[in-house]
C-alpha positions as CSV (number, residue, x, y, z in Angstrom):
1,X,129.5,158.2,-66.4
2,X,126.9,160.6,-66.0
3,X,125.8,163.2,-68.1
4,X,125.8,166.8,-66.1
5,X,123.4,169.6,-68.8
6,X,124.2,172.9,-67.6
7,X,122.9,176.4,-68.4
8,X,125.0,178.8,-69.6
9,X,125.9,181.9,-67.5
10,X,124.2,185.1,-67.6
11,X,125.1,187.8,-70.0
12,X,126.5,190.1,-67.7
13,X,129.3,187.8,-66.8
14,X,129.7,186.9,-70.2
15,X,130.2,190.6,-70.3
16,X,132.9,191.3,-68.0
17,X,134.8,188.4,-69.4
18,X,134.9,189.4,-72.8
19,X,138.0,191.3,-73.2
20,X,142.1,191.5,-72.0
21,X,143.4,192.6,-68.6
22,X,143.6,196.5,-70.2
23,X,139.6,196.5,-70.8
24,X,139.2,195.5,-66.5
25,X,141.1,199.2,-65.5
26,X,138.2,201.3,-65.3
27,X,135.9,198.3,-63.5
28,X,138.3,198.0,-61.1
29,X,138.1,202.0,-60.6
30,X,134.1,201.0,-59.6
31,X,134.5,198.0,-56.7
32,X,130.7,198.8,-56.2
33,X,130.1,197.4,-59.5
34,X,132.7,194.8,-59.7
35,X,131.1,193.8,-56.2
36,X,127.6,193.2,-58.2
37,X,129.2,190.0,-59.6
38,X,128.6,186.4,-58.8
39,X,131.6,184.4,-57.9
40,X,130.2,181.5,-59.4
41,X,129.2,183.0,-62.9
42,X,132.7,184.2,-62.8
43,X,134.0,181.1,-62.7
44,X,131.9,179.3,-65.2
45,X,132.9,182.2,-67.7
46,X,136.4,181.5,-66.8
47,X,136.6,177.9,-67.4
48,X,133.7,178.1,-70.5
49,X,134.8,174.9,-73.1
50,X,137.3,174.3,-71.1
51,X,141.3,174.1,-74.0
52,X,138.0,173.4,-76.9
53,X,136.1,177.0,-77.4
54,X,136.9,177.4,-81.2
55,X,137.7,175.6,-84.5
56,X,141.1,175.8,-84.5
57,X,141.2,174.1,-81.5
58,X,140.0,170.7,-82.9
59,X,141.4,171.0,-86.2
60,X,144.3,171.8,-84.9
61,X,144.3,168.0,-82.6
62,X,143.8,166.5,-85.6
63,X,146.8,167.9,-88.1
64,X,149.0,168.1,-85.4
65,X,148.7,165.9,-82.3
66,X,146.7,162.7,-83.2
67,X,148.8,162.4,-86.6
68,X,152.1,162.7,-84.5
69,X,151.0,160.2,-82.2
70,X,149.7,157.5,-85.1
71,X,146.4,157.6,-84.2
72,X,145.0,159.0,-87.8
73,X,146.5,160.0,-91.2
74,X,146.0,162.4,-93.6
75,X,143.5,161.1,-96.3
76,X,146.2,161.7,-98.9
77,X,148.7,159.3,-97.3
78,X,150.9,160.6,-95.1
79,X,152.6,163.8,-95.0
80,X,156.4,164.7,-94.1
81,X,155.0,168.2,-93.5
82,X,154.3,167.3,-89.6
83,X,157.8,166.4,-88.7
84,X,161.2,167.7,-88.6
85,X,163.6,166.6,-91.2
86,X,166.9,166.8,-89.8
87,X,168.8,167.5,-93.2
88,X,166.1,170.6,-94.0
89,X,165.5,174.0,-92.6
90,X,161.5,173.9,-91.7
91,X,160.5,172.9,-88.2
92,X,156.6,172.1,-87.4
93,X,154.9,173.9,-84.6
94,X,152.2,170.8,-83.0
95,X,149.6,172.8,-81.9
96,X,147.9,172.9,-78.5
97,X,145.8,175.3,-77.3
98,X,147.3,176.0,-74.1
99,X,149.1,179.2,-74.0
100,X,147.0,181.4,-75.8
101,X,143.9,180.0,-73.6
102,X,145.9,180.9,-70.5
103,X,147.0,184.3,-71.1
104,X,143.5,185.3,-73.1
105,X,141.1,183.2,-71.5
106,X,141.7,180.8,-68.2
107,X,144.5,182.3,-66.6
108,X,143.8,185.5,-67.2
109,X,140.2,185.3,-65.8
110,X,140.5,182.7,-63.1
111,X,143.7,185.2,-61.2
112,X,140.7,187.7,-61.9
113,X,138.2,186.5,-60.3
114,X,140.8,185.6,-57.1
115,X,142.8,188.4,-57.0
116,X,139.8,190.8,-58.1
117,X,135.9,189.2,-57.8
118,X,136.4,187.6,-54.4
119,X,137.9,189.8,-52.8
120,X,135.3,193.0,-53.9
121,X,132.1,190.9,-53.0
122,X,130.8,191.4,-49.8
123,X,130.8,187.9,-48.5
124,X,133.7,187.4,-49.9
125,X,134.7,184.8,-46.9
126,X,132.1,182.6,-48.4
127,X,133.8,182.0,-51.9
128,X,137.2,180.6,-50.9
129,X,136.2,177.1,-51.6
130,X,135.7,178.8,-55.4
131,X,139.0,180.3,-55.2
132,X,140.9,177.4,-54.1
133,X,139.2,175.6,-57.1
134,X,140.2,178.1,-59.3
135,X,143.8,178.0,-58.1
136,X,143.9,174.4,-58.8
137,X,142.5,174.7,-62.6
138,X,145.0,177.6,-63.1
139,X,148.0,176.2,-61.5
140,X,146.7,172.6,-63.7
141,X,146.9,175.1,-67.4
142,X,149.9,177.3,-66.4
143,X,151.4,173.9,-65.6
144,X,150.1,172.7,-69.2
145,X,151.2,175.7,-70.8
146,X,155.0,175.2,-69.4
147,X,154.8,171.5,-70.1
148,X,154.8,172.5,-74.1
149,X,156.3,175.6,-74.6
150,X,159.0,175.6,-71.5
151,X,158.7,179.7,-70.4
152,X,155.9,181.9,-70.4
153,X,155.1,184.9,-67.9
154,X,153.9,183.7,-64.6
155,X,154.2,185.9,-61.6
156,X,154.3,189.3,-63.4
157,X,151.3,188.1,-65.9
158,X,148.6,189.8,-66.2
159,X,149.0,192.7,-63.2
160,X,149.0,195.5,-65.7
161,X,145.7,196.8,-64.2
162,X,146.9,196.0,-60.2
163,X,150.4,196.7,-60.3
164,X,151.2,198.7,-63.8
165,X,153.4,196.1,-65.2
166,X,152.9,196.1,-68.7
167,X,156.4,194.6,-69.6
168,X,156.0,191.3,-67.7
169,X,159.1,188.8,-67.6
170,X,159.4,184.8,-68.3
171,X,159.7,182.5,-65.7
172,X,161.2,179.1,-66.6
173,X,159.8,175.3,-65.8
174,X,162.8,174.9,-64.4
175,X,163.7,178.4,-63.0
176,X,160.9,181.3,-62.2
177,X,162.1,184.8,-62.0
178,X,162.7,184.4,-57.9
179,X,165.1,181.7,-58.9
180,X,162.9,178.5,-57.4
181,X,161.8,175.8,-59.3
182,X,159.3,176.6,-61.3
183,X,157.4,173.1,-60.8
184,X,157.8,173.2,-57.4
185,X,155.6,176.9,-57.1
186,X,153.1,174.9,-59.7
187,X,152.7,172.1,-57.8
188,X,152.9,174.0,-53.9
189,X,149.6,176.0,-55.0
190,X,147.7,172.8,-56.0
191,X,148.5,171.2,-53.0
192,X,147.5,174.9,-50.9
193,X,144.3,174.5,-52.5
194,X,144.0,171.1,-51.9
195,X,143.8,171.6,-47.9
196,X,141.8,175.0,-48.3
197,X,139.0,172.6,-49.7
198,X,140.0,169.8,-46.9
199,X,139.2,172.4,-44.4
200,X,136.0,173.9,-45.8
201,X,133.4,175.1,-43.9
202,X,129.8,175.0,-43.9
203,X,128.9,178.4,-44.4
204,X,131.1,177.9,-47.6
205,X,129.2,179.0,-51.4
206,X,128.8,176.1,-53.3
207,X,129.3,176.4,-57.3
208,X,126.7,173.5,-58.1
209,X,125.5,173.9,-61.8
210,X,128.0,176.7,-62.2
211,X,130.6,173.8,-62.5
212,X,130.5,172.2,-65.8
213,X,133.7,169.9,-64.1
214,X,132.2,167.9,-61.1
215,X,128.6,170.1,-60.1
216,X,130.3,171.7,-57.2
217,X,131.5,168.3,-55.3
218,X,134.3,169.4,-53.4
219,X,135.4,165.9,-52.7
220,X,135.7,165.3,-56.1
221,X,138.1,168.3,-56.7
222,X,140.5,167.3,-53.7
223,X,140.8,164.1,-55.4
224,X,141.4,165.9,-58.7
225,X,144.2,167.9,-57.3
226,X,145.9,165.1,-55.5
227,X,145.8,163.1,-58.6
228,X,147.2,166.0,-60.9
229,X,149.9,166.4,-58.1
230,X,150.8,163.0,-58.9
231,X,150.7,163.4,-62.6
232,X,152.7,167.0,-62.8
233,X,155.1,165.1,-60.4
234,X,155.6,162.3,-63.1
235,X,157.0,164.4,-66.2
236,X,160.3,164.9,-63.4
237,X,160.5,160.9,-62.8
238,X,164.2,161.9,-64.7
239,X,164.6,165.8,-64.0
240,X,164.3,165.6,-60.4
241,X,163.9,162.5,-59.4
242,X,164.0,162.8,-55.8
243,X,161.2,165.7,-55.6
244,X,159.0,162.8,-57.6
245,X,159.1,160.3,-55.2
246,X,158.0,162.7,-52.3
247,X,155.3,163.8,-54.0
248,X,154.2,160.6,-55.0
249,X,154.1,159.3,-51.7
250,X,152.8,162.4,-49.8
251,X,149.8,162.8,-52.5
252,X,149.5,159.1,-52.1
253,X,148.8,159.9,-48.4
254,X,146.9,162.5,-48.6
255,X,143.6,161.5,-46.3
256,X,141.4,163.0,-49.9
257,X,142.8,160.1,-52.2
258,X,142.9,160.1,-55.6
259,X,140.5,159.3,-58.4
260,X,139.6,156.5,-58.5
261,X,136.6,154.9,-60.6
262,X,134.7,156.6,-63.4
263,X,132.7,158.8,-61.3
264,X,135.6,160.8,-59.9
265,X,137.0,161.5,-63.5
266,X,137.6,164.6,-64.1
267,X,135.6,165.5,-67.5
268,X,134.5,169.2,-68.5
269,X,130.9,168.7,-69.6
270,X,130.7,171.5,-72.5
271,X,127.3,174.0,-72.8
272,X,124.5,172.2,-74.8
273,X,124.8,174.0,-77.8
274,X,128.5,173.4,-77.8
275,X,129.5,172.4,-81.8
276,X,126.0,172.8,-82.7
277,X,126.8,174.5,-85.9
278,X,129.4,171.6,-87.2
279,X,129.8,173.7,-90.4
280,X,133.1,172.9,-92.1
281,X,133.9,170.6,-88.7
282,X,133.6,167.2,-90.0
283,X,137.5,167.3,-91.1
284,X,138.2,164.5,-89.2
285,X,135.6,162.3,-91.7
286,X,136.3,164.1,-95.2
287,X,140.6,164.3,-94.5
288,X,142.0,161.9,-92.2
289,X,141.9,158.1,-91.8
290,X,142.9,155.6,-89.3
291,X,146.3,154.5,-88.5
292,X,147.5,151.4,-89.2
293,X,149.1,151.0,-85.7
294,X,145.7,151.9,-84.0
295,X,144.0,149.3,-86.2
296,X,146.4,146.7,-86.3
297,X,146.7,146.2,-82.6
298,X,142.7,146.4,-82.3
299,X,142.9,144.2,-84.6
300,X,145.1,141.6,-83.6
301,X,144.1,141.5,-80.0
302,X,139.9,141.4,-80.8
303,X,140.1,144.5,-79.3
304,X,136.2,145.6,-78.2
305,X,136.9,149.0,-79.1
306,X,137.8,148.3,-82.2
307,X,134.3,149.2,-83.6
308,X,133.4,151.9,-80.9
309,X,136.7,153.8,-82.9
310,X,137.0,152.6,-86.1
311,X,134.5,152.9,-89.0
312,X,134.4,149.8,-91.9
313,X,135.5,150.8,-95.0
314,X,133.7,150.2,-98.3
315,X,134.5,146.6,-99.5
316,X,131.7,144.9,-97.9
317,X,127.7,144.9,-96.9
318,X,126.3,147.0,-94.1
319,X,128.0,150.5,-94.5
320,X,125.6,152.4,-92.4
321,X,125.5,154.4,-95.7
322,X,122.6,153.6,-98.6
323,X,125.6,155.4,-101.3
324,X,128.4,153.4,-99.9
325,X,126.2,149.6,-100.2
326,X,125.3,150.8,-103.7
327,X,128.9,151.3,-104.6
328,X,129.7,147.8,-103.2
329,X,126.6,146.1,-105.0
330,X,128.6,147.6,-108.0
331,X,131.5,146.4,-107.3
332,X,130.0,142.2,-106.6
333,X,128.7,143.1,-110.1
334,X,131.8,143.3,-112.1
335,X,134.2,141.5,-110.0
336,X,132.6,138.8,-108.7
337,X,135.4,137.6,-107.3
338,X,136.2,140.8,-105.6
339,X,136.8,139.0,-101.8
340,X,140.3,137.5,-103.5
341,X,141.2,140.3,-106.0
342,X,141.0,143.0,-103.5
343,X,141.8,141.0,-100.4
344,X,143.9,143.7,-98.7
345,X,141.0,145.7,-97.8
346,X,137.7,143.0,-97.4
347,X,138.3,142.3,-93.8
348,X,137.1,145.8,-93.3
349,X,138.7,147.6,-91.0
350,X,142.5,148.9,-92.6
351,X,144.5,151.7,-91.3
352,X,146.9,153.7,-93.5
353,X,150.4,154.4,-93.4
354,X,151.8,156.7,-91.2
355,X,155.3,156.6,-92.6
356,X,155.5,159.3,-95.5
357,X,157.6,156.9,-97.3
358,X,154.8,154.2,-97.4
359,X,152.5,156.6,-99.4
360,X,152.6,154.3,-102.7
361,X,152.1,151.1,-100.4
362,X,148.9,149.4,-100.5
363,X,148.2,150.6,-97.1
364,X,147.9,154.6,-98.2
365,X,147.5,155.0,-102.0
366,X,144.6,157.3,-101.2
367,X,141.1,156.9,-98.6
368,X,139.4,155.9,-101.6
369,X,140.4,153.1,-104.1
370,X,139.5,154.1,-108.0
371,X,138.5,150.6,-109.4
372,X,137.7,150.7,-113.7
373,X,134.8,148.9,-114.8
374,X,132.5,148.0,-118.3
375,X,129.3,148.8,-118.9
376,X,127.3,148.8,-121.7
377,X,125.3,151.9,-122.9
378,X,121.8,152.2,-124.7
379,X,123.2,151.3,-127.8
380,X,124.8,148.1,-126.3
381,X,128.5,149.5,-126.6
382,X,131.2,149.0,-123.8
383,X,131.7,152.0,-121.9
384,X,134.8,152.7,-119.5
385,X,134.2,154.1,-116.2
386,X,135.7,153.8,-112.2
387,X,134.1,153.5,-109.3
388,X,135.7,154.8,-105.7
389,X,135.2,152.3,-102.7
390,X,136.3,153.7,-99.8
391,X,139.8,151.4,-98.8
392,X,140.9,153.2,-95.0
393,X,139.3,153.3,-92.4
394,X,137.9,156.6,-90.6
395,X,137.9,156.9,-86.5
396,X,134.6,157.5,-85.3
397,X,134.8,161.4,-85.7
398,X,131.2,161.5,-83.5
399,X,133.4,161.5,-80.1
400,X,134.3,165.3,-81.2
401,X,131.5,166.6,-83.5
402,X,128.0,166.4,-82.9
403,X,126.6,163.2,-85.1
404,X,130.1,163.4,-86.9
405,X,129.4,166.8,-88.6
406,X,126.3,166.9,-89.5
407,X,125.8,170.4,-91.1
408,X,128.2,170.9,-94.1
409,X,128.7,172.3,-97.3
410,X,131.2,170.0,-98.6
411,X,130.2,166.8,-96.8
412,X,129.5,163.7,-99.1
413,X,126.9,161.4,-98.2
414,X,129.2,158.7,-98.6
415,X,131.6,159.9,-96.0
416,X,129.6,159.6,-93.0
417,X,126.4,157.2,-91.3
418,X,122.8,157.9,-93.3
419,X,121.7,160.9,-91.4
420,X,117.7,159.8,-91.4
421,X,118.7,156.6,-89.6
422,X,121.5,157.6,-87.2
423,X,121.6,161.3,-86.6
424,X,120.1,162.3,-83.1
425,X,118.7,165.6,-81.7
426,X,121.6,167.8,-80.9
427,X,119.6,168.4,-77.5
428,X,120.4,164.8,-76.5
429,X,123.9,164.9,-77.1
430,X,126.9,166.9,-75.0
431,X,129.8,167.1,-75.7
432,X,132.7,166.6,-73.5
433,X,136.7,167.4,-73.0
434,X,138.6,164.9,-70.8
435,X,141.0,166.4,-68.4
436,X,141.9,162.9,-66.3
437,X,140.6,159.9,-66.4
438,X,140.1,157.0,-64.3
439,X,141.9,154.6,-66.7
440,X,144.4,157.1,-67.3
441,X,144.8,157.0,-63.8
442,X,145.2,153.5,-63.5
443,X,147.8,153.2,-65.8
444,X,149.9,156.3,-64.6
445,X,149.6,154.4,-61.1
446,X,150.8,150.5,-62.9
447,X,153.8,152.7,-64.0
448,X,154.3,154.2,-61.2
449,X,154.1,150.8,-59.2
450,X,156.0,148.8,-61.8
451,X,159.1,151.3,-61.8
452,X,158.9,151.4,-57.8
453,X,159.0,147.5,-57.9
454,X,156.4,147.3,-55.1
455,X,152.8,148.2,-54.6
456,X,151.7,151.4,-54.4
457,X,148.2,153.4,-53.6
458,X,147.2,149.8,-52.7
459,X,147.7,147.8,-55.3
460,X,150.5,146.7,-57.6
461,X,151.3,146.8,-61.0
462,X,149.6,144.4,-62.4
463,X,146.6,145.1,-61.2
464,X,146.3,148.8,-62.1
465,X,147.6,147.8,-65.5
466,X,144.5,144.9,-65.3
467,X,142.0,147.4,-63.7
468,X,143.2,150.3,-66.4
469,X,142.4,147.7,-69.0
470,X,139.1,147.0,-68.2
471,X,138.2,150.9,-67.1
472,X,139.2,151.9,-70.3
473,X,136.6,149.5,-72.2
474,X,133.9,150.6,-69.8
475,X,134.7,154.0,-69.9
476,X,134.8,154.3,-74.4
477,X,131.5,151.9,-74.4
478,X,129.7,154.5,-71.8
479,X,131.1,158.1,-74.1
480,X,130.3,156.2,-76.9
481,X,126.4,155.9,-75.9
482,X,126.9,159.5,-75.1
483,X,128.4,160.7,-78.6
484,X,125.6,158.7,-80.2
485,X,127.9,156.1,-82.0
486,X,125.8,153.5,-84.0
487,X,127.8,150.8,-82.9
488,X,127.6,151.3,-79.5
489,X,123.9,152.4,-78.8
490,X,121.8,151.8,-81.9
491,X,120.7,148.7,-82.0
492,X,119.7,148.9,-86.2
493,X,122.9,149.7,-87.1
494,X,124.9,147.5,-89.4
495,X,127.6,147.1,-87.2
496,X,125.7,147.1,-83.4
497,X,128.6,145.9,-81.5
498,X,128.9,147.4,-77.7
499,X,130.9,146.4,-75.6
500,X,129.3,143.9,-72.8
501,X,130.5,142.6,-69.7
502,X,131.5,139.1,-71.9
503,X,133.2,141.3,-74.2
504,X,135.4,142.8,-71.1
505,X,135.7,139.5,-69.8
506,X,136.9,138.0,-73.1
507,X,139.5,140.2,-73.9
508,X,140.7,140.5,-70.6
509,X,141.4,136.4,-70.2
510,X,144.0,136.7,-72.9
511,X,147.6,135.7,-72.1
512,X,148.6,139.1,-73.6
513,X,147.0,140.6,-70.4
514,X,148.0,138.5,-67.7
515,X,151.4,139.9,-67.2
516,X,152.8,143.3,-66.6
517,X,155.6,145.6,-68.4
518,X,156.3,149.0,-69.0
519,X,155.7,148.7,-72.8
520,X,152.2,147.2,-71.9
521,X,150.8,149.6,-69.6
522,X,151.9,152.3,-72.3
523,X,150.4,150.5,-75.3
524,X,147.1,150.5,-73.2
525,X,147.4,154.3,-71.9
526,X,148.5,155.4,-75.9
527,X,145.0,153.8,-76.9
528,X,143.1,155.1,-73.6
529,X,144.5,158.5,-74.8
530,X,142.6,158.2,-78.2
531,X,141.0,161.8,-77.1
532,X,143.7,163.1,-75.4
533,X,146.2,162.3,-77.8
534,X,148.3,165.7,-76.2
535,X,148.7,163.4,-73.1
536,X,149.6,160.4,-75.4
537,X,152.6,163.1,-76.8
538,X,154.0,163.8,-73.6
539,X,154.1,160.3,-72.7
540,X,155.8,159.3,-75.4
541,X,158.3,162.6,-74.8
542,X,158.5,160.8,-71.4
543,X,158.9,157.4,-71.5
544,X,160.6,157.0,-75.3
545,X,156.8,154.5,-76.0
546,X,156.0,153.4,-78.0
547,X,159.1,152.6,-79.7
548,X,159.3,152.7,-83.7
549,X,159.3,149.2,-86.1
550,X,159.4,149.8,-89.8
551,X,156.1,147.8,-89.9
552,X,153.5,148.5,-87.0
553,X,152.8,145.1,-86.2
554,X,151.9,144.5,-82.2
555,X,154.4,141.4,-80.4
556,X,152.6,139.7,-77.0
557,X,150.4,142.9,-76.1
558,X,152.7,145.8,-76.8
559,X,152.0,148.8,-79.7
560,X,154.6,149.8,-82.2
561,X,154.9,152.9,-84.1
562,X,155.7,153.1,-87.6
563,X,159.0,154.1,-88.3
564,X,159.0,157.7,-89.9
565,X,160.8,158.2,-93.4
566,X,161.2,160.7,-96.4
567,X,163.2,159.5,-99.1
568,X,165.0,156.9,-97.2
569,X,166.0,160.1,-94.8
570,X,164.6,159.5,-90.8
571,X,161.9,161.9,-89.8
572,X,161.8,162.7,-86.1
573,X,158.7,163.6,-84.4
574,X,158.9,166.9,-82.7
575,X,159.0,168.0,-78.7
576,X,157.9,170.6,-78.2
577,X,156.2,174.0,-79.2
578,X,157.5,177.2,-80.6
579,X,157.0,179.6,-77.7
580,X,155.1,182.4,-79.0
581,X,156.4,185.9,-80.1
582,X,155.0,188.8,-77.8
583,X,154.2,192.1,-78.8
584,X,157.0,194.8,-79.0
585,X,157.1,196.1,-76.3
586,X,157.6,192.6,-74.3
587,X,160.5,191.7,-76.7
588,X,163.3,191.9,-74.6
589,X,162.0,189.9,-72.1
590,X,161.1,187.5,-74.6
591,X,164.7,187.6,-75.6
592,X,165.9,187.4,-72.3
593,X,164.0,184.1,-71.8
594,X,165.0,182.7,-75.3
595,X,168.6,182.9,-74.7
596,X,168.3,180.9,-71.2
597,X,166.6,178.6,-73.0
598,X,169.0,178.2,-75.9
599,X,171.8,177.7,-73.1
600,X,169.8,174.1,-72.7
601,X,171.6,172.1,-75.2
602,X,169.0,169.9,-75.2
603,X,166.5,172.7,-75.9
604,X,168.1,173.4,-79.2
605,X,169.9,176.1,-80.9
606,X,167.0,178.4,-81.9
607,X,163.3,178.5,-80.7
608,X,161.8,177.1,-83.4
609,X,163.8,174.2,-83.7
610,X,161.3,171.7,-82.2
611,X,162.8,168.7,-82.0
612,X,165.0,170.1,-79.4
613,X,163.4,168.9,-75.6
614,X,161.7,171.3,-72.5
615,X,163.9,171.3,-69.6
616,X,161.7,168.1,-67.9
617,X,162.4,166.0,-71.2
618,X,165.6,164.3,-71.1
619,X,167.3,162.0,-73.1
């Protein structure tokens, strides 16, 4: 996949963008001004790292999100905290960034620069190929933002300024405040925008570098919003099953097509300098671990991505880490036969617990293993001590942080690669968010075509599910090369291990693979997911997969999750968000919108009772 570098946008966009819809009033008083501004640097402020612009927003994937969906573990062992314990009072709220982004940051500024920027400039004719993009990418958050919270203000949002509402009301995903389908109004703009851009003309503005998304290539975006047609259409496969299946097949028709190879992806290339400043970010080294489930199956199948993913533990030569080798040289030192006493953790790569109940199991007693030892002192006498070996596995943190966090204050040497020998130059490395992917795509389709019992976008199940296999290896090899991973790209790394064409060929002639099922084309999406692990939750939400097994042991291809457990007491993994409180002013409205959703048994019996379903998520 290539690169894209971008500069970022000039100061006075950065400007205008800065603040809420109230701060716009007395610029709209001045269209001569408002007028003054570029379309384009509008749109790049409106889109700036794209759902990943703060902190909060990472750390927040990783206590929320990728524990719920097994793909890492608090360092601790795992924590009942994260899920809803039917028998007690608190309910977690997973985090996504979603609606505060819309209403403070993409909505808000992409209906802007539509509703306001366009139409002010003096060509303004020459910029609806920009708006028609931007209606796609705020239809595809507002449709993100329902997805996880179920209401939210749509159509009186954010008209304060235009229209004097200042009290706006909720619309519904299933219901907007016209009484149509809320889905329906989502998915009629995309596919609006979607022929405004099949019908472009030549006189048309082109956003080129100002489109950290796909450079400005419109044919790009039309596949884009047919394929996220497709995949809005696919959360209703059981809340309104008949307006999926014309979707499908008209988006399936549509003479753009879909995505469809690694090019077409849709990935927002972030600024440079993005993450620079990794201060406090390496979280994801120092206080998670890998899941047994993602391991095990790796594992198991000789998966290739197994070391693109996963980081060795201690118990054995070539840490990438001088500390780490020393604390294993220790260790051959006083137990010699170390390979037999501590046999649970020297094949390297081990994955803890997931289930809260497991915390005392071998699998989670902590990420590092405190072994005693002798030695003798000056005088010859015995001394006690421990040593720590490292016993879980990490993920490979450097596909979200910049050389895996390499400016810290509280960042051991021993938690991450030697930094002299495999750090690189910030400047050579960008970081990326991944909206939809090629694989993903695959995979979506295999479902798609194994549900419809026939072929479908050309091909049939089991070759999506084949082709979704092998895109996904491709695609984690080339972002690995990207992200700087030692095992991908550095060739004096102690674990070099890329993954070749013979790798792909290898695992790709197993019997595991040579035969199609739903569980199998969501075990492969759940690990293509590994950085959109908010996509792997609604899949799960959607499909019920993967399915739970007190041990997370993988049967004939197919991924199991760890059955959840306090105290012998099931823990359920929650659906859905806590829909924010508004200011008080909008609180009857807020109301309003509560109570229809409360009327949802399925919803629950109070907002913040999570494990209760959004409208599209039925039983």
């Amino acid at each position: 996949m290539n690169k894209i570098k971008y500069i970022l946008i000039g100061a006075f966009a950065l400007v205008v963008f800065s603040g809420c819809l109230e701060d716009y009033q007395e610029l709209n008083t001045d269209p001569e001004l408002l007028g003054t501004v570029d379309p384009r640097n509008a749109f790049t402020g409106a889109t700036e790292n794209w759902n990943n612009s703060a902190r909060h927003h990472l750390t927040g994937k990783f206590s929320g999100v990728m524990q719920l969906m097994q793909y890492i573990v608090n360092g601790g062992g795992a924590s009942s905290g994260i899920y809803v314990n039917p028998t007690g009072t608190a309910r977690p709220n997973p985090y996504t960034p979603y609606y505060d982004l819309y209403y403070n940051q993409i909505g808000l500024k992409l209906r802007y620069l539509v509703n306001t920027v366009i139409p002010l400039n003096a060509e303004s004719e020459r910029f609806q190929d920009v708006a028609a993009i931007a209606n796609i990418l705020e239809a595809y958050q507002a449709w993100q933002m329902f997805d996880v919270y179920g209401a939210g203000p749509y159509h009186e949002a954010f008209k304060l300024a235009s229209e004097g509402i200042g009290e706006p009301r909720y619309d519904l995903y299933q219901k907007d405040i016209n009484g149509k389908e809320m889905y329906k109004v989502l998915d009629e703009k995309v596919k609006e925008n979607i022929a405004v851009l099949q019908n472009s003309t030549d006189n048309q503005y082109e956003l080129g570098r100002n489109d950290f998304f796909y450079g400005g290539d419109i044919a790009k975006w039309i596949k884009f919003g047919n394929t996220l047609r497709i995949k809005m259409a696919q959360r209703l496969e059981k809340a309104d099953n008949a307006f999926y299946q014309s979707v499908i097949a008209e988006a399936l028709a549509n003479s753009g097509g879909i995505i469809s190879n690694h090019e077409e992806s849709a990935v927002y290339h972030h600024p440079n300098e993005h993450n620079n400043n990794t201060d406090d970010m390496q979280g994801l080294t120092t206080n998670y671990v890998a899941s047994r489930t993602l391991v095990e199956f790796m594992k198991t199948y000789d998966d290739p991505r197994l070391p693109i993913l996963v980081r060795r533990n201690g118990f054995g030569d070539g840490n990438n880490n001088t500390s780490n080798d020393e604390i294993f040289e220790l260790l051959k030192e006083h137990y010699p036969n170390y390979e037999t006493d501590f046999s649970q953790w020297t094949d390297r790569y081990v994955g803890a617990a997931s289930n809260p109940d497991s915390t005392n199991s071998l699998w989670s007693t902590n990420a590092y293993f405190t072994i005693p030892y002798v030695e003798l002192d000056e005088d010859g006498e015995e001394v006690e001590k421990n040593m720590t070996v490292r016993n879980n596995s990490q993920i490979e943190s450097r596909f979200y942080v910049k050389n895996g966090g390499k400016v810290s204050n509280t960042l051991g040497v021993r938690d991450k690669e030697d930094q002299d020998l495999y750090d690189v130059s910030q400047d050579e490395i960008t970081l990326f968010t991944p909206l939809i992917t090629y694989p993903e795509v695959c995979f979506m389709m295999a479902e798609i075509a194994f549900k419809a019992g026939s072929a479908q976008g050309g091909k049939d199940a089991l070759t999506w599910y084949r082709d979704g296999i092998r895109a996904s290896l491709q695609q984690y090899q080339t972002w690995a090369e990207d992200m700087a991973v030692p095992a991908a790209m550095n060739a004096n790394s102690d674990n070099y291990d890329p993954i070749t064409a013979a790798d792909i060929t290898t695992y790709m002639a197993r019997p595991e693979f040579q035969s199609v099922s739903l569980e199998k084309i969501i075990t492969q999406q759940w690990i293509n997911l590994f950085m959109r692990p908010e996509e792997a939750w609604a899949t799960w939400k959607r499909t019920g997969l993967p399915a739970f097994k007190p041990q997370p042991i993988p049967e004939d291809g197919v991924v199991f999750f760890e059955e959840l457990k306090t105290g012998g007491d099931p823990l359920l993994i929650p659906r859905r968000g806590v829909l924010p409180t508004p200011n008080t002013a909008n609180i009857d409205n807020f109301n309003a919108a509560v109570n229809e959703l409360t009327s949802d048994p399925n919803y629950g019996s109070a907002v913040d009772r999570t494990e209760g379903r959004i409208w599209w998520d039925k039983p």
